[in-house]
Biopython code that builds the backbone (N, CA, C, O; Angstrom):
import numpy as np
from Bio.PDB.StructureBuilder import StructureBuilder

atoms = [
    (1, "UNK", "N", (33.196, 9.140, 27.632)),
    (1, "UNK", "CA", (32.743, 9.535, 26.330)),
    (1, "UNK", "C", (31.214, 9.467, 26.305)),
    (1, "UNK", "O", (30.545, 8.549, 26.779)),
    (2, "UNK", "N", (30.757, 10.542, 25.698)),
    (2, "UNK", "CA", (29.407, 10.435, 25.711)),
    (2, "UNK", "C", (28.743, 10.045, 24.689)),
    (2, "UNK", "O", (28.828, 10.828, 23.743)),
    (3, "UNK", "N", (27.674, 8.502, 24.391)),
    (3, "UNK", "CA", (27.267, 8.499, 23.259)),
    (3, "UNK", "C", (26.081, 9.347, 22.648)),
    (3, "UNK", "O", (25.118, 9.299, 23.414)),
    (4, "UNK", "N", (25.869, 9.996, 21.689)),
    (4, "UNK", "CA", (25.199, 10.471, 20.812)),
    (4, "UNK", "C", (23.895, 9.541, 19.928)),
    (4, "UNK", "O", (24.059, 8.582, 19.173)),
    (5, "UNK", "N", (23.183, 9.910, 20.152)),
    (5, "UNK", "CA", (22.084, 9.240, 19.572)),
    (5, "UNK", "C", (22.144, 9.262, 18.065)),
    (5, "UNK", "O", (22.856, 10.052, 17.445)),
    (6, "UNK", "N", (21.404, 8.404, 17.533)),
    (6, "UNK", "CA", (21.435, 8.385, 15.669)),
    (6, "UNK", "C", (19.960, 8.649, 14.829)),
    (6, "UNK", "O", (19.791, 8.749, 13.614)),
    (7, "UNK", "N", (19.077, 8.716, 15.811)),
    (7, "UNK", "CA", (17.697, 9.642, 15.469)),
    (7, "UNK", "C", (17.918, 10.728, 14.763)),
    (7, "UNK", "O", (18.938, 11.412, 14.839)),
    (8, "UNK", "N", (17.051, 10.915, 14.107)),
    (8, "UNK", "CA", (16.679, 12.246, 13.400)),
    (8, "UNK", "C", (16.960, 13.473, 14.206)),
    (8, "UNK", "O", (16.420, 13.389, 15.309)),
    (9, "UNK", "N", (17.460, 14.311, 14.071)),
    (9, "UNK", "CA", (17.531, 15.517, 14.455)),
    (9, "UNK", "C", (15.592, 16.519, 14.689)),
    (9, "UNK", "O", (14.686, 16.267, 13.895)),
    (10, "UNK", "N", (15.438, 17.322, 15.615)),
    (10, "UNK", "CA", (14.548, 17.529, 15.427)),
    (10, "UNK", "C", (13.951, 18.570, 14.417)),
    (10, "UNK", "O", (12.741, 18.628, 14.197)),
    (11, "UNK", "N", (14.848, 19.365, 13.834)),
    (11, "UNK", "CA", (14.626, 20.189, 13.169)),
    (11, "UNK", "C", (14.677, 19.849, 11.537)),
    (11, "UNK", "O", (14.201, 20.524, 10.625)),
    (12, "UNK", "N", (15.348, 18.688, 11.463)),
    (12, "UNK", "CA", (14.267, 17.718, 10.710)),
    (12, "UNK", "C", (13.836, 17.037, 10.380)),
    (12, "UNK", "O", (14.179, 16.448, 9.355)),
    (13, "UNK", "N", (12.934, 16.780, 11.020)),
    (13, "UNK", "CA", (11.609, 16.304, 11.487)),
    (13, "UNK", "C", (10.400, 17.662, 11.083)),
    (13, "UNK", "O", (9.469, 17.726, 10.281)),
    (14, "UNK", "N", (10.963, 18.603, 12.058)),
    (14, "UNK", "CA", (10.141, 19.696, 11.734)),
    (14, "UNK", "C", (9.661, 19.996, 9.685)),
    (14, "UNK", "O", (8.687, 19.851, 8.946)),
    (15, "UNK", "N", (11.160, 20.489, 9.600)),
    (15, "UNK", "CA", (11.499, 20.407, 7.488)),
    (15, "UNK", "C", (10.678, 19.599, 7.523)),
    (15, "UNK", "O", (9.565, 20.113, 7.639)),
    (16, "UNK", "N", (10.665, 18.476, 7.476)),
    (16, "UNK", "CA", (9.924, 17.848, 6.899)),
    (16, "UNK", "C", (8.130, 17.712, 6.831)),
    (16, "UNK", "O", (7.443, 17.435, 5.848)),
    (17, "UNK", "N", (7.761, 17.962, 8.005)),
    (17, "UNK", "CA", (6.488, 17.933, 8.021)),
    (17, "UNK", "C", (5.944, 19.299, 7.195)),
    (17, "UNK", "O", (4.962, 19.250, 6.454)),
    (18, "UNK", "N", (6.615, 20.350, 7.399)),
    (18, "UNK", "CA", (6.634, 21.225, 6.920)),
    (18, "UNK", "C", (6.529, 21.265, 5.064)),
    (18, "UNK", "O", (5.777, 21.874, 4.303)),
    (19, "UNK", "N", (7.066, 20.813, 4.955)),
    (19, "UNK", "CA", (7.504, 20.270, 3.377)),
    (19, "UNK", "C", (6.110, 19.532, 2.681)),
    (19, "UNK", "O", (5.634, 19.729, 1.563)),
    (20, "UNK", "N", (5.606, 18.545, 3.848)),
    (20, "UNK", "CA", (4.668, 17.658, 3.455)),
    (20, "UNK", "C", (3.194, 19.109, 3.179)),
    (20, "UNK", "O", (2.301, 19.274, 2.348)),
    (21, "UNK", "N", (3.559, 19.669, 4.102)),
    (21, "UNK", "CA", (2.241, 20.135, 4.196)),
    (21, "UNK", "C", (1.810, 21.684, 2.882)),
    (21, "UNK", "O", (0.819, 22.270, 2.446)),
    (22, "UNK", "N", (3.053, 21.709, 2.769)),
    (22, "UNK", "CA", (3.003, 22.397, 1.592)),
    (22, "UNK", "C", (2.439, 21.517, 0.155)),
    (22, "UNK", "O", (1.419, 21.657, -0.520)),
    (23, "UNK", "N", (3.550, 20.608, 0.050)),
    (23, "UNK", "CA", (2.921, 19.451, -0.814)),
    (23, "UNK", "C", (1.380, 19.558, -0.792)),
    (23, "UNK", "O", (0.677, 20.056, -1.671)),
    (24, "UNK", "N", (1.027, 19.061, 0.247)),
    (24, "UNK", "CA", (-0.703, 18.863, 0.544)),
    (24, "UNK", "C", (-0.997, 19.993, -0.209)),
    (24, "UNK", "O", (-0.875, 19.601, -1.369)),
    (25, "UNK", "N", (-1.293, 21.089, -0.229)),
    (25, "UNK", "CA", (-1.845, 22.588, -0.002)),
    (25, "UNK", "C", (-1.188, 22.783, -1.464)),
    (25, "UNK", "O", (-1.629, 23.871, -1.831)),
    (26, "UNK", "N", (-0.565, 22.402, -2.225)),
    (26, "UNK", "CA", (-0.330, 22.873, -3.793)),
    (26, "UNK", "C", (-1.427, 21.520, -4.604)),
    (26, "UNK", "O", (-2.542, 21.816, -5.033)),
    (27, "UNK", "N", (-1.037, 20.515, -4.667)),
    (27, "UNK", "CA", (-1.848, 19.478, -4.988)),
    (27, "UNK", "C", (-3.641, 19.962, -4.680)),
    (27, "UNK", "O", (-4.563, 19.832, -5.485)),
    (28, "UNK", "N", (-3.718, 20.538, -3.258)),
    (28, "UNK", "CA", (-5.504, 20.946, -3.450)),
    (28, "UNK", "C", (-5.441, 22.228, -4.321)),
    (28, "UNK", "O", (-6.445, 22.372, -5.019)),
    (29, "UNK", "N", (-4.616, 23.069, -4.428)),
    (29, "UNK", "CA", (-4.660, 24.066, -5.612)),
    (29, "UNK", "C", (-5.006, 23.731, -6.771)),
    (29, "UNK", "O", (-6.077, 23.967, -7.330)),
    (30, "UNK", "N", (-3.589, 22.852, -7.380)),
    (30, "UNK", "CA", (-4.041, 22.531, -8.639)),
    (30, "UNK", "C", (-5.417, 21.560, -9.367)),
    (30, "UNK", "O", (-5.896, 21.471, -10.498)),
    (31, "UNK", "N", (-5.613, 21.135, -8.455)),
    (31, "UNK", "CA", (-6.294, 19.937, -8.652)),
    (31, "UNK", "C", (-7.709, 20.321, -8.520)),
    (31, "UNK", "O", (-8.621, 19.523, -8.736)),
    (32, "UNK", "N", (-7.936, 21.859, -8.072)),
    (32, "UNK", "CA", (-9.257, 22.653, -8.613)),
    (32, "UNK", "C", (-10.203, 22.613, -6.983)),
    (32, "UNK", "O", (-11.350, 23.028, -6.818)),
    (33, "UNK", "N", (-9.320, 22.002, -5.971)),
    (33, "UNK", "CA", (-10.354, 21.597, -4.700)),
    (33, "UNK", "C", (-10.444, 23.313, -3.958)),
    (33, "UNK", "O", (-11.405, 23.698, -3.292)),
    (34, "UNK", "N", (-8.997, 24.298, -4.327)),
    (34, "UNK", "CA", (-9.332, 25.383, -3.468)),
    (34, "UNK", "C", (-8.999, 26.274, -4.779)),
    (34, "UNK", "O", (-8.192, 25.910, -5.635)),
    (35, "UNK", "N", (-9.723, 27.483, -4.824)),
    (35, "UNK", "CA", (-9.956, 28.240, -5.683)),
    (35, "UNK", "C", (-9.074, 29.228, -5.058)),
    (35, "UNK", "O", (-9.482, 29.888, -4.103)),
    (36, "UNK", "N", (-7.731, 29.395, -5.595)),
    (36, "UNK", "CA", (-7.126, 30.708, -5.135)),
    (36, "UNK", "C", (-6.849, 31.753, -6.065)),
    (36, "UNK", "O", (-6.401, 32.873, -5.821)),
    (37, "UNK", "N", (-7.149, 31.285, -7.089)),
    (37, "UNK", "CA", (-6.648, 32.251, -8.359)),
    (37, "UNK", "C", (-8.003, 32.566, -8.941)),
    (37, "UNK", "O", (-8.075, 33.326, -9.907)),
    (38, "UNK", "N", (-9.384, 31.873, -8.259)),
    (38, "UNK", "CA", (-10.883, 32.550, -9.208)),
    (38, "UNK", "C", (-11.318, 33.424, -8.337)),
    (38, "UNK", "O", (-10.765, 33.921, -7.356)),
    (39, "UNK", "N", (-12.886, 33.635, -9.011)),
    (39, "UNK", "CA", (-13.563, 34.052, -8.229)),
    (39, "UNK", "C", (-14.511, 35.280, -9.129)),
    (39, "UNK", "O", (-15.578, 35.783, -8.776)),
    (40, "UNK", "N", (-13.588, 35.596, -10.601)),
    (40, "UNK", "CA", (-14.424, 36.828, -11.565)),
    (40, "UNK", "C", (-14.585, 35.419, -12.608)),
    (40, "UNK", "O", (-14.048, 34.319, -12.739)),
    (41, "UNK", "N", (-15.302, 35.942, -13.021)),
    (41, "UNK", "CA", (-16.232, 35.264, -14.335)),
    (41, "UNK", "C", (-15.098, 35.614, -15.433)),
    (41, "UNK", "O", (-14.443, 36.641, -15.609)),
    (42, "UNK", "N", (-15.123, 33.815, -16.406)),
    (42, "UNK", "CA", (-14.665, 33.741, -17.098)),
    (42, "UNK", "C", (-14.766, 33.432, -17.995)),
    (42, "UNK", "O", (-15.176, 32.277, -18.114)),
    (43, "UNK", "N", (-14.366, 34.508, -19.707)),
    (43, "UNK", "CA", (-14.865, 34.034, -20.599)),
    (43, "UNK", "C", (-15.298, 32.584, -21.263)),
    (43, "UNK", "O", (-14.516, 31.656, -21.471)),
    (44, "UNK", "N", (-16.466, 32.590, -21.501)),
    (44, "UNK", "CA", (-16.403, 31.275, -22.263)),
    (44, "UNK", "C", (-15.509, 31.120, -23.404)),
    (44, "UNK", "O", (-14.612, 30.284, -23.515)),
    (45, "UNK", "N", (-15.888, 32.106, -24.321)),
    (45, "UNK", "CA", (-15.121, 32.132, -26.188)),
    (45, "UNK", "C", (-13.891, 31.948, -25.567)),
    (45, "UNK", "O", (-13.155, 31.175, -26.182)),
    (46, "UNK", "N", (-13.318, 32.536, -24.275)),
    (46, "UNK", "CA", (-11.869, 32.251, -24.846)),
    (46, "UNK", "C", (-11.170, 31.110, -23.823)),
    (46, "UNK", "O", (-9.966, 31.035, -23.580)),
    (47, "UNK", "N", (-12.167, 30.295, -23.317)),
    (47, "UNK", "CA", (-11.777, 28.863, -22.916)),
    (47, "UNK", "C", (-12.093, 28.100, -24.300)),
    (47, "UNK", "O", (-11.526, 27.008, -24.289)),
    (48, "UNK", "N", (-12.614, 28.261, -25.155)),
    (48, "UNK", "CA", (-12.911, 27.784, -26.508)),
    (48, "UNK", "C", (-14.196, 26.777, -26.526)),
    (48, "UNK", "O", (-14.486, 25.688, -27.022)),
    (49, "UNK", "N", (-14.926, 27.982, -25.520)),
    (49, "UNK", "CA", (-16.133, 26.590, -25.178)),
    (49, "UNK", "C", (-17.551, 27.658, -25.930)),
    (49, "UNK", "O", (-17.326, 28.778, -26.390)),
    (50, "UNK", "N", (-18.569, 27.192, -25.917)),
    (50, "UNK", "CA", (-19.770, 28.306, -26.324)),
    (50, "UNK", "C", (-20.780, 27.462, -25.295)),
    (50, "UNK", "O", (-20.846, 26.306, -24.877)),
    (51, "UNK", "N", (-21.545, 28.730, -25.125)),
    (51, "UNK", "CA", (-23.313, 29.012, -24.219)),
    (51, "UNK", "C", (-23.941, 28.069, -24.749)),
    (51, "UNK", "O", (-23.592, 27.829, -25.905)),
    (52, "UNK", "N", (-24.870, 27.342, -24.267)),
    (52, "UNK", "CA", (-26.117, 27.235, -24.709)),
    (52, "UNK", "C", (-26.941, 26.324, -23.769)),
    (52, "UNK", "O", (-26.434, 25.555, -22.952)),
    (53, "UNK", "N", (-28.443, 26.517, -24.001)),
    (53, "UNK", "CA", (-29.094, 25.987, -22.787)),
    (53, "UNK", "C", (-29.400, 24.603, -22.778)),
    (53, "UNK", "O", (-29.985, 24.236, -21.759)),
    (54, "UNK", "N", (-29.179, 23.770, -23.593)),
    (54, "UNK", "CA", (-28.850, 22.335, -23.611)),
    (54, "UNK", "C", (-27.636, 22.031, -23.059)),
    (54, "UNK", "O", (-26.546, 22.600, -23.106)),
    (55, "UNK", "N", (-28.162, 20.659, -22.330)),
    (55, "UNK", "CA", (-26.794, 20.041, -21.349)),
    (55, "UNK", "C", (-25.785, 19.634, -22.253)),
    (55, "UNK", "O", (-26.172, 19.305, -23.374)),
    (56, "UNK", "N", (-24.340, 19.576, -21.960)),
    (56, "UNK", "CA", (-23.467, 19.250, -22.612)),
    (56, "UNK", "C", (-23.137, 17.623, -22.959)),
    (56, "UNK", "O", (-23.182, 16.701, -22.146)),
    (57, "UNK", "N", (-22.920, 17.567, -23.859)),
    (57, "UNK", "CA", (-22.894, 15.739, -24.396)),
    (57, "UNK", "C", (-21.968, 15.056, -23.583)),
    (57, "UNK", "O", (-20.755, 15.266, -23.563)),
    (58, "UNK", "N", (-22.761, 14.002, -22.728)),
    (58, "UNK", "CA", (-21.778, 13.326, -21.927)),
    (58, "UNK", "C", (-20.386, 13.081, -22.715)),
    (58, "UNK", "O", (-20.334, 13.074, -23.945)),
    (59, "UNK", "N", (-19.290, 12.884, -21.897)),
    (59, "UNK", "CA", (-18.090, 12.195, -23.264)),
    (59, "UNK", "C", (-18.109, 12.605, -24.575)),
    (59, "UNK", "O", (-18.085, 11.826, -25.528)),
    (60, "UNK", "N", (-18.139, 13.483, -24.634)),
    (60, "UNK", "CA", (-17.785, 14.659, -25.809)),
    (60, "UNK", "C", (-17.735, 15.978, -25.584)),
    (60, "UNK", "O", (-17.080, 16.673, -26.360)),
    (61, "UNK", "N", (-18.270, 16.441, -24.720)),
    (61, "UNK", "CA", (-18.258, 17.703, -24.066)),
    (61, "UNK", "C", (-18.298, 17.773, -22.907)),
    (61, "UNK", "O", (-19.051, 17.064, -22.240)),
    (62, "UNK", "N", (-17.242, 18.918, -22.244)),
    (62, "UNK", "CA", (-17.470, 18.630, -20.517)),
    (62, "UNK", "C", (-17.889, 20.552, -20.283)),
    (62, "UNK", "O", (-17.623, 21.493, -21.029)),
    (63, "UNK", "N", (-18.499, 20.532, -19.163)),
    (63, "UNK", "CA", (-19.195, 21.808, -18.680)),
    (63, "UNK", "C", (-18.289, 22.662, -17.851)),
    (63, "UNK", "O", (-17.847, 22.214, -16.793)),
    (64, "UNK", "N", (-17.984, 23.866, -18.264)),
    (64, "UNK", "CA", (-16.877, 24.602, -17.610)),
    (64, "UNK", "C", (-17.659, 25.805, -16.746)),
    (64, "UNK", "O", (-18.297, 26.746, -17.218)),
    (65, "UNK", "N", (-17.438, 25.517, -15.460)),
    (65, "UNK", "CA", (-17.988, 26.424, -14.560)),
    (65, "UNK", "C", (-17.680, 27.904, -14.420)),
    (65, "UNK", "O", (-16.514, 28.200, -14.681)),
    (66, "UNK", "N", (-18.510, 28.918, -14.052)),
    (66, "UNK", "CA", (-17.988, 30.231, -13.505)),
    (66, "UNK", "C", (-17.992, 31.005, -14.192)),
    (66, "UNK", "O", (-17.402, 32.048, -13.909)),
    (67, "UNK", "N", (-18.797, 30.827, -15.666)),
    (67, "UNK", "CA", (-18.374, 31.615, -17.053)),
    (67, "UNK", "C", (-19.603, 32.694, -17.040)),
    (67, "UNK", "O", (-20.497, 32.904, -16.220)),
    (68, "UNK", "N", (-19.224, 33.368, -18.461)),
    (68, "UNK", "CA", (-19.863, 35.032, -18.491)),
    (68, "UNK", "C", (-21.066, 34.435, -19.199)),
    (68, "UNK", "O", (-21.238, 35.297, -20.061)),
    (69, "UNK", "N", (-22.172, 33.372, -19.438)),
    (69, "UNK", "CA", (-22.525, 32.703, -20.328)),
    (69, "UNK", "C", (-23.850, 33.039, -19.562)),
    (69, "UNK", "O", (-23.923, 32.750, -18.368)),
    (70, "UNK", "N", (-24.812, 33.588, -20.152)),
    (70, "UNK", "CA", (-26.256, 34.051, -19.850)),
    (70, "UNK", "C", (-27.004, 32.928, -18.783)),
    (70, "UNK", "O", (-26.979, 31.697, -18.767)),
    (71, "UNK", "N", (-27.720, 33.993, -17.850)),
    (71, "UNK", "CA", (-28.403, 33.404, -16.851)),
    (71, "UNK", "C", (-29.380, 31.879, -17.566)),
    (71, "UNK", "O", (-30.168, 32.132, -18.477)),
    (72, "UNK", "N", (-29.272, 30.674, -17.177)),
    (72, "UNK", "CA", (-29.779, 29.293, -17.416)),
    (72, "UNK", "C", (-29.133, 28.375, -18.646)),
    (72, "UNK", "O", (-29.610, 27.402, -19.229)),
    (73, "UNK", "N", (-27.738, 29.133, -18.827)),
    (73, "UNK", "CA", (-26.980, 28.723, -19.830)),
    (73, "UNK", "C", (-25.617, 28.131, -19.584)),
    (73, "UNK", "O", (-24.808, 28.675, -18.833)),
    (74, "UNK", "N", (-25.404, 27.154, -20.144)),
    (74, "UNK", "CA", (-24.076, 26.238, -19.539)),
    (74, "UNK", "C", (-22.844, 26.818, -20.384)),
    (74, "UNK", "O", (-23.061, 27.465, -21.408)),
    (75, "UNK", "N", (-21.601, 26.581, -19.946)),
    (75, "UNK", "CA", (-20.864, 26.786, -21.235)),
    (75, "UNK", "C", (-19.816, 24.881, -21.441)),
    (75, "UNK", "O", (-19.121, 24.127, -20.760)),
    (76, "UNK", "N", (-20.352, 24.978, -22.743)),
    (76, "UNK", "CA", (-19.419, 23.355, -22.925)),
    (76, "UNK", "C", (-18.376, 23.923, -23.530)),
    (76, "UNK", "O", (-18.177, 25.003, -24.086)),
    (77, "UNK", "N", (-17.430, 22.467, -23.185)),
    (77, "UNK", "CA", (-16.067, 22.887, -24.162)),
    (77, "UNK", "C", (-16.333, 21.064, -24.650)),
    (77, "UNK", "O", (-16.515, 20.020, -24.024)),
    (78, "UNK", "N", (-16.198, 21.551, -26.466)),
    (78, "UNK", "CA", (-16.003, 20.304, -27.098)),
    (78, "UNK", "C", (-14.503, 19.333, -26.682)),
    (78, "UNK", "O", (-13.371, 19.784, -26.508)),
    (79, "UNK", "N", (-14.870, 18.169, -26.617)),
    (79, "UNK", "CA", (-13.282, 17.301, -26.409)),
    (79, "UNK", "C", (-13.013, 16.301, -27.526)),
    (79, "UNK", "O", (-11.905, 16.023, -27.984)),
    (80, "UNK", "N", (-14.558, 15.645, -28.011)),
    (80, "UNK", "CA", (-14.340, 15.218, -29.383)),
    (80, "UNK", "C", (-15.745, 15.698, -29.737)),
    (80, "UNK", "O", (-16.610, 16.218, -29.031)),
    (81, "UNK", "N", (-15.719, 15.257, -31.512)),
    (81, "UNK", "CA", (-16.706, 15.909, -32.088)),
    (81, "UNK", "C", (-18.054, 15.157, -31.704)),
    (81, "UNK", "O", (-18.277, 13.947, -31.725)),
    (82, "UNK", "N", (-18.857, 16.164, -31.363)),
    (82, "UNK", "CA", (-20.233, 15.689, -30.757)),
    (82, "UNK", "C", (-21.190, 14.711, -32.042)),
    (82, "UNK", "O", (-20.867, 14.787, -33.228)),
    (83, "UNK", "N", (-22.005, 14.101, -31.715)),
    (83, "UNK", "CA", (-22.845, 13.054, -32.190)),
    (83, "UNK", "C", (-24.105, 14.068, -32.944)),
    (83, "UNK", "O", (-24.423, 15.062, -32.291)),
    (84, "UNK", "N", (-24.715, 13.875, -34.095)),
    (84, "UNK", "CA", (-25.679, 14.486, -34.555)),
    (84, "UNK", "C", (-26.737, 14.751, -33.242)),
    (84, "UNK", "O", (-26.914, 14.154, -32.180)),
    (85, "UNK", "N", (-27.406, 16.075, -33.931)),
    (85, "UNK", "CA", (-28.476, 16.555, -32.479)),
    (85, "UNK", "C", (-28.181, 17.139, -31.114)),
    (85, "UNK", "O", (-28.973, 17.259, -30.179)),
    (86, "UNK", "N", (-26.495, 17.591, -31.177)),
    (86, "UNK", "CA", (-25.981, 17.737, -30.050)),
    (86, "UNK", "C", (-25.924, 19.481, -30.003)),
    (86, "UNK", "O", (-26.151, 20.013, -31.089)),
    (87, "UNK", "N", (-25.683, 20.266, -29.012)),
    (87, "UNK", "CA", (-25.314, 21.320, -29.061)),
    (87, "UNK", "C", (-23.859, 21.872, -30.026)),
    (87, "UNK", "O", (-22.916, 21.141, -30.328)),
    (88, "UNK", "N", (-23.970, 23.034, -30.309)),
    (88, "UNK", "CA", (-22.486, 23.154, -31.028)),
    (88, "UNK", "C", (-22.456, 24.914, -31.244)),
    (88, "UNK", "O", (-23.320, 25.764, -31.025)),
    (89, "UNK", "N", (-21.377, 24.990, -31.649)),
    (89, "UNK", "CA", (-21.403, 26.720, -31.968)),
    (89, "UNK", "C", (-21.203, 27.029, -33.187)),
    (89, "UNK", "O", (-21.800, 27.837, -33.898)),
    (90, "UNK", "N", (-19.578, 25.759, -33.593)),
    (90, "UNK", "CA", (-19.125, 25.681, -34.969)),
    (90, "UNK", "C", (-18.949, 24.656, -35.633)),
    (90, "UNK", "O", (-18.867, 23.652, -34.925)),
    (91, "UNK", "N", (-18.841, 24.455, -36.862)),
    (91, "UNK", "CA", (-18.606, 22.869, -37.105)),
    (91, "UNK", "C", (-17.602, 22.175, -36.585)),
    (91, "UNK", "O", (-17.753, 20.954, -36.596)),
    (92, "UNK", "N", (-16.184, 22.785, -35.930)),
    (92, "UNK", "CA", (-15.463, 22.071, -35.020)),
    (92, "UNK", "C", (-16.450, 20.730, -33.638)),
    (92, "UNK", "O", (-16.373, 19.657, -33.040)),
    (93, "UNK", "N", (-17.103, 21.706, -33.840)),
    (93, "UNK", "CA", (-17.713, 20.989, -32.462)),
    (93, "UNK", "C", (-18.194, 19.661, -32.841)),
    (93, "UNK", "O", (-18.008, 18.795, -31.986)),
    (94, "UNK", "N", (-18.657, 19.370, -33.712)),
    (94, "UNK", "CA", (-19.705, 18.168, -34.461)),
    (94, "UNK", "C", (-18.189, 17.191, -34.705)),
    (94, "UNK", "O", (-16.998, 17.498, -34.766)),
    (95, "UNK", "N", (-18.870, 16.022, -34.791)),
    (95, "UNK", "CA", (-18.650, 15.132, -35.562)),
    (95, "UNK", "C", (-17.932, 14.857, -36.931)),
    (95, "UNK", "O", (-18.402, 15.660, -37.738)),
    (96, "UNK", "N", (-16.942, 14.018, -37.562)),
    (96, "UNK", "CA", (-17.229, 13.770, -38.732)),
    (96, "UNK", "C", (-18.221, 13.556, -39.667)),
    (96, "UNK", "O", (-19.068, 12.666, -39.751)),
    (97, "UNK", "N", (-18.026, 14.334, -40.225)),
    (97, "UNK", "CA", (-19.619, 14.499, -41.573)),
    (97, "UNK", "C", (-20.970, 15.092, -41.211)),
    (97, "UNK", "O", (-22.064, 14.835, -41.716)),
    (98, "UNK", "N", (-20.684, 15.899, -40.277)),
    (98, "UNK", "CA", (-21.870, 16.628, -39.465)),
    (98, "UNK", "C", (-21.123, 17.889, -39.554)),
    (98, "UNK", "O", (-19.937, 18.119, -39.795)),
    (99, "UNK", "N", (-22.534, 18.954, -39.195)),
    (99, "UNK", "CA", (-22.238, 20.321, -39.401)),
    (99, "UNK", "C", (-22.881, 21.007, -38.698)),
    (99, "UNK", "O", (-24.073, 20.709, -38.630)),
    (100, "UNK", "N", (-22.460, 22.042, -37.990)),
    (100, "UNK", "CA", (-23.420, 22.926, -37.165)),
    (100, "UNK", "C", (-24.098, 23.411, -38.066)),
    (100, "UNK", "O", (-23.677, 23.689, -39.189)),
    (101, "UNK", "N", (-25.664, 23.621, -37.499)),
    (101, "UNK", "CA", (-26.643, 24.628, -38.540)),
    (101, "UNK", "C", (-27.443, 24.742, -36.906)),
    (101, "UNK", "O", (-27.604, 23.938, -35.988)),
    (102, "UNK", "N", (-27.803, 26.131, -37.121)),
    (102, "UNK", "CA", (-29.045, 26.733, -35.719)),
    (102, "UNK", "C", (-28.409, 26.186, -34.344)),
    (102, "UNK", "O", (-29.219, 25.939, -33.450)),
    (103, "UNK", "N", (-26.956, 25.958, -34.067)),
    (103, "UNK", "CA", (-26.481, 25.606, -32.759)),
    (103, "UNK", "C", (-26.493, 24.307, -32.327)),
    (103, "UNK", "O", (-26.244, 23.879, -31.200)),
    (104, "UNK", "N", (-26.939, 23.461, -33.750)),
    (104, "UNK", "CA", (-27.168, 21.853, -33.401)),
    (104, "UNK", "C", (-26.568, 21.044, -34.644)),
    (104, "UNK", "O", (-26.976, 21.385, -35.755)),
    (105, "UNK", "N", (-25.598, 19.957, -34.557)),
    (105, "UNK", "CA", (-25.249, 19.291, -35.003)),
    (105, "UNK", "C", (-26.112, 18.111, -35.613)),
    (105, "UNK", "O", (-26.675, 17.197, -35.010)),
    (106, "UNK", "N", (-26.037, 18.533, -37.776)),
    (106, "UNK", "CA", (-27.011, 17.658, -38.431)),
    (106, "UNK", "C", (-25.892, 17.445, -39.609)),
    (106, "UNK", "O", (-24.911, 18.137, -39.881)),
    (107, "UNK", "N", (-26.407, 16.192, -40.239)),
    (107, "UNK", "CA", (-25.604, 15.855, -41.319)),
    (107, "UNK", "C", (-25.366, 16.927, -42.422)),
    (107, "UNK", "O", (-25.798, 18.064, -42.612)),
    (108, "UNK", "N", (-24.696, 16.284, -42.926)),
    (108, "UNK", "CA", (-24.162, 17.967, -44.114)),
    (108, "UNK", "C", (-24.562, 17.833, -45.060)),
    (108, "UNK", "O", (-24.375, 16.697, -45.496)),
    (109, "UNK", "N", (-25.158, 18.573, -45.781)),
    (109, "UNK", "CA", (-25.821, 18.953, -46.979)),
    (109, "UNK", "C", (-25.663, 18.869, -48.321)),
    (109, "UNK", "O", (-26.013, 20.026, -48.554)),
    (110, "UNK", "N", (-25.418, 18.432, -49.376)),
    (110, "UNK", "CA", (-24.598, 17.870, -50.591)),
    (110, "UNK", "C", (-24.457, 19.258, -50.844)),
    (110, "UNK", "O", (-25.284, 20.096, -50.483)),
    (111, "UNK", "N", (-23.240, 19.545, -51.565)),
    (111, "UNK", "CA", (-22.981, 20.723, -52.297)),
    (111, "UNK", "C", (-23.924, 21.215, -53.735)),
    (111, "UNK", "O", (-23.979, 20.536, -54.760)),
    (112, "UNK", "N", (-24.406, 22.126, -53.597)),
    (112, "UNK", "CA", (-25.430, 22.349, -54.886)),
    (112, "UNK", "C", (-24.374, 22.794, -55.974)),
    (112, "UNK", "O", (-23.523, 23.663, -55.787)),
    (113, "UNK", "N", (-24.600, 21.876, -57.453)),
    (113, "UNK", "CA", (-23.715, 22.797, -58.284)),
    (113, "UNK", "C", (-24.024, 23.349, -59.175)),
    (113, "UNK", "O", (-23.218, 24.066, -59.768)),
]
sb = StructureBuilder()
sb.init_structure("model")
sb.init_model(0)
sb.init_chain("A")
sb.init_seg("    ")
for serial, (resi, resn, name, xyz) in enumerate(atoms, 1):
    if name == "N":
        sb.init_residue(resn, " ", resi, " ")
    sb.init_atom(name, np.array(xyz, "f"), 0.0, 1.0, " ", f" {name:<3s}", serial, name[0])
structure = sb.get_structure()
């Protein structure tokens, strides 16, 4: 009688590495390390971010690369509302009790009655 070994088969072994390496190679996709799906310029407005040539507010705004946003111009996308004096487009962007006026976040104005 002949005994038979209880190792892995080699084919998989193979599956498997195979498997891993796909793994690898989706994870650098998503995770922004290989660009397979860029490469054309992308709107800012409709990542919901706006232009402007001030840097984006640390921890309140992060800077979205690759956009249609004029030569020396960043495009931010708000994440919470920015701090008075900050860049902005709309009053979304600001703060509680702050308001965009001229692209910059300033306190708000009493209502005239």
């Amino acid at each position: 009688m002949k005994k038979r070994g209880q190792g892995l088969p080699i084919t998989t072994i193979i599956i498997a590495a195979l498997a891993l390496i796909v793994l690898v190679v989706l994870i650098f996709i998503f995770s922004g390390k290989i660009r397979v799906f860029s490469g054309e310029m992308v709107s800012c407005t409709s990542k919901g971010g706006f232009c402007t040539s001030k840097a984006c507010v640390f921890g309140y705004q992060s800077e979205i690369k690759n956009t249609d946003c004029p030569s020396g111009q960043k495009c931010c996308l708000t994440i919470l509302g920015a701090p008075a004096d900050s860049p902005c487009a709309n009053d979304d962007d600001c703060a509680k009790g702050l308001e965009c006026k001229n692209n910059k976040c300033t306190a708000k104005t009493a209502a005239k009655k």
